[in-house]
C-alpha positions as CSV (number, residue, x, y, z in Angstrom):
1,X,-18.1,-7.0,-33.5
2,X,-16.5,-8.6,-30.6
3,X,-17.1,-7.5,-27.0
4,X,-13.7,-7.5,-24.6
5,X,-13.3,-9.0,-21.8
6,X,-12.8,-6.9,-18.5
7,X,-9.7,-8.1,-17.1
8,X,-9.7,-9.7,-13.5
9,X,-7.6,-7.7,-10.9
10,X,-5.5,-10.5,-9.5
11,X,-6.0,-10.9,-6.0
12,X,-2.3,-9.9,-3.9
13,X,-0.5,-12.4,-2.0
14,X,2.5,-12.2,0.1
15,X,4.9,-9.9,0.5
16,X,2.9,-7.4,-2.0
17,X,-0.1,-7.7,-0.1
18,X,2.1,-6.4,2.9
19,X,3.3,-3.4,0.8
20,X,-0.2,-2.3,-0.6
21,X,-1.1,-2.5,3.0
22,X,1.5,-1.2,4.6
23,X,1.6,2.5,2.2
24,X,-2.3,2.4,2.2
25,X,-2.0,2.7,6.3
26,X,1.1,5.2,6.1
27,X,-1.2,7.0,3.4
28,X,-3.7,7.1,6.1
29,X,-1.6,8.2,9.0
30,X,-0.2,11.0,6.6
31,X,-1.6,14.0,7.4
32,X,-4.0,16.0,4.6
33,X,-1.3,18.1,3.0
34,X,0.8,15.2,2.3
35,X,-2.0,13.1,1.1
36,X,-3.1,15.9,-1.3
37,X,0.6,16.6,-2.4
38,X,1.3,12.6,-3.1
39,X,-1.9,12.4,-5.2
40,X,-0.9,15.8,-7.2
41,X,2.9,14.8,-7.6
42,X,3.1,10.9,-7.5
43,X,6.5,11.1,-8.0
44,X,8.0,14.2,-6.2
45,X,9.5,14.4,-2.6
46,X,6.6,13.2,-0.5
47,X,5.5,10.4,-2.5
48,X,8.9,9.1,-2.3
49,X,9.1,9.5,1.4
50,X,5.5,7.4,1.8
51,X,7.0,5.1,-0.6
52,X,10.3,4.4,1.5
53,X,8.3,4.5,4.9
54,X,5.8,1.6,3.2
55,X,8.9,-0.1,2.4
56,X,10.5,-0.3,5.9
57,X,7.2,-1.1,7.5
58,X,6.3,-3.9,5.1
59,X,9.7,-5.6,5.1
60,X,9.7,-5.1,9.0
61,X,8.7,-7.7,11.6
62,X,5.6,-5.1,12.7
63,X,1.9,-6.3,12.1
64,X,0.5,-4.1,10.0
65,X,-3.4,-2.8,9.7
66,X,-5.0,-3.7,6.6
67,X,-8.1,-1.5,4.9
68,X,-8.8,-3.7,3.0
69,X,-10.5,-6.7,5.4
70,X,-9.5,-4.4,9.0
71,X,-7.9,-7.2,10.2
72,X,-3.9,-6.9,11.2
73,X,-1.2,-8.6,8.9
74,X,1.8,-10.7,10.4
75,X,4.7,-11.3,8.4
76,X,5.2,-15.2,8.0
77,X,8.3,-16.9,9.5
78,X,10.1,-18.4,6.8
């Protein structure tokens, strides 16, 4: 019998590192009844909201605060 291989997580780069950093901090910032209604309803109202907010902060010029490494994000000039 064969063993699987765990699969590697591939590492994020770019602009979807700035979007998993930028709803993890508005995930944060949320206050505890929005956090506990995006994790019990990951699709309803307030998930959506978080999920728009991440949007216009990632795709905005703003640094962003990652939790991952704690170190602040700037969008590259293209």
């Amino acid at each position: 019998m064969t063993k699987c291989k765990p699969k590697k997580k591939k590492k994020l780069t770019g602009m979807a590192y700035r979007y998993e950093c930028a709803w993890h901090h508005c995930f944060v910032e949320a206050s505890d009844y929005i956090q506990k209604v995006v994790i019990s309803e990951p699709h309803g109202r307030y998930a959506e909201n978080l999920a728009h907010d991440a949007a216009r902060l990632a795709e905005s010029e703003h640094d962003i605060p990652c939790i991952h490494t704690g170190e602040y994000l700037q969008k590259k000039k293209v």
